[in-house]
N, C-alpha and C positions, 0 to 999 in steps of 0.2 A: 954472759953474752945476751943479747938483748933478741927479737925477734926480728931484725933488718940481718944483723950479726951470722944468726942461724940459716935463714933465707942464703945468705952472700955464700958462708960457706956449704951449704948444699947444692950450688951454683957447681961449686970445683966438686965436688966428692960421690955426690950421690951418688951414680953410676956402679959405685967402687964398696960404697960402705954395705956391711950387715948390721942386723940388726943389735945385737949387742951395739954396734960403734954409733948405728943411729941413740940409741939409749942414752949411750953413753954422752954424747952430743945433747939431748935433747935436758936429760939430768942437770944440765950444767947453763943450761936458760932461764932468762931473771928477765920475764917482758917488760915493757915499761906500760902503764896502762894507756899511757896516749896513743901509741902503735899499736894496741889493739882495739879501742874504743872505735874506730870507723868501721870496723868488719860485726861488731855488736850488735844484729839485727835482728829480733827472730820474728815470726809467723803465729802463727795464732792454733794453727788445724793442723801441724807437723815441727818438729824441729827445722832447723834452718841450718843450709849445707853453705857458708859464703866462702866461695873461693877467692885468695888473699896471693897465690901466688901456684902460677906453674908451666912447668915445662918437660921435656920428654921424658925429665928421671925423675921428676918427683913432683907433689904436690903440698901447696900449704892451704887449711882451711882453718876456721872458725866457725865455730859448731855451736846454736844456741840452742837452750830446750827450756821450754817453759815447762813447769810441775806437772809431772805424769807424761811426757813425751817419750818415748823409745823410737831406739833403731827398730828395724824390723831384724829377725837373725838370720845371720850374716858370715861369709867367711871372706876374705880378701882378695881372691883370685891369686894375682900373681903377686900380688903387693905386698910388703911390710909395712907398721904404720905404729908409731909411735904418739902417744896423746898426751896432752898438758892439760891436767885440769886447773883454770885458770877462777873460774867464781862456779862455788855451787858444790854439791855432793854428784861424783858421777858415779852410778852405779854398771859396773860391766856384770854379766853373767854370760860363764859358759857354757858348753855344749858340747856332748861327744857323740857320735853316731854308732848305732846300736849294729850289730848284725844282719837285722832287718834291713836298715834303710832308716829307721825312724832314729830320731834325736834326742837324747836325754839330757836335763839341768847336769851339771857337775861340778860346777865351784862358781861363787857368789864374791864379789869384793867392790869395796866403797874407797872410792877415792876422793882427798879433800882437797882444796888447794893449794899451786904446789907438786903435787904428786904426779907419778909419770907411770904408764901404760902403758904396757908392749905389745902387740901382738904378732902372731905369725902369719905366714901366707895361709895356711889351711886350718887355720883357725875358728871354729864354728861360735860366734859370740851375739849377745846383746848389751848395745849402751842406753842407758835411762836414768832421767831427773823420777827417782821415785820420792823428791821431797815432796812437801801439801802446798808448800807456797813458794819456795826457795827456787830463781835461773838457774842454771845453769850454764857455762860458758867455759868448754874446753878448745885447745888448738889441737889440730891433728896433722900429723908429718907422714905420706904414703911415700913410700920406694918399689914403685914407679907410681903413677899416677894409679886412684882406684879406677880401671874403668870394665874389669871383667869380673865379676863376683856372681856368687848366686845367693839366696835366699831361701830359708826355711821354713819349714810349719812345723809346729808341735802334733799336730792333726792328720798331717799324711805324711810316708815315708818317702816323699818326694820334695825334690828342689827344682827352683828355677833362676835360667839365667836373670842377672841385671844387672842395666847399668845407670848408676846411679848421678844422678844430672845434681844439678848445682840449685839453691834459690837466689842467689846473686854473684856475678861475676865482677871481683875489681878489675880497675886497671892492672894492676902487676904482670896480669897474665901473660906469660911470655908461648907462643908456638900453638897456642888452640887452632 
């Protein structure tokens, strides 16, 4: 199934699916490179957040990361979010919450393209192009849209809320 394909059917399902079915869905997606080559933008001083499609259950983006780019860490609020690494090594590292408050690394993995990324809603993670030269270029599938998350430090055992805005909006976007 292509990424019109996917979009169409999360149109009927979202609402309804978990995450296993998102996976499962997303597992079974073959882009074509000309539907995603418009949403292929990135930034220079941050990864690039482009949203490609969304509405009240769910969201689609395209995520670029020039070499050495990172999310900031991150859990998903109320979202599930499944990711397509589409060009490039994405690297996720987790995160588990100590006793204290404070955060600790807990498992590391690289994904090539192709390969598909699950996360949960309370999920404490980081995404990063830690290649030297190499884009990166993954799609990401939120159930429901991300718009209530918070953000971590390694540094204090504090979080804060956020919500994380867009660097370009397409047209697709249906209900903003």
């Amino acid at each position: 199934m292509n990424l019109a394909g996917v979009i169409e059917e999360l149109k009927h399902t979202a609402k309804d699916l978990s995450l296993p079915d998102l996976r499962k869905l997303i597992l079974d997606l073959k882009p074509d490179p000309t539907e995603i080559s418009p949403y292929v933008q990135f930034t220079e001083n941050r990864y690039a957040r482009n949203l490609v499609f969304k509405d009240l259950n769910f969201e689609v983006l395209v995520l670029c990361w020039r070499a050495g780019q990172r999310s900031p860490i991150h859990d998903h609020g109320r979202s599930i979010c499944t990711v397509y690494a589409v060009q490039g090594t994405l690297s996720a590292d987790n995160y588990l919450r100590t006793a204290g408050g404070h955060i600790r690394a807990d498992h590391s993995e690289d994904f090539k393209p192709g390969s598909v990324l699950s996360i949960q809603t309370t999920e404490i993670h980081q995404v990063s192009n830690l290649q030297s030269s190499e884009d990166l270029v993954s799609l990401h599938f939120y159930l429901s849209p991300l718009e209530n998350n918070y953000v971590y430090s390694v540094m204090q055992p504090a979080f804060e809320s956020n919500r994380p805005g867009y660097t370009r909006v397409f047209t697709h976007a249906e209900g903003i």
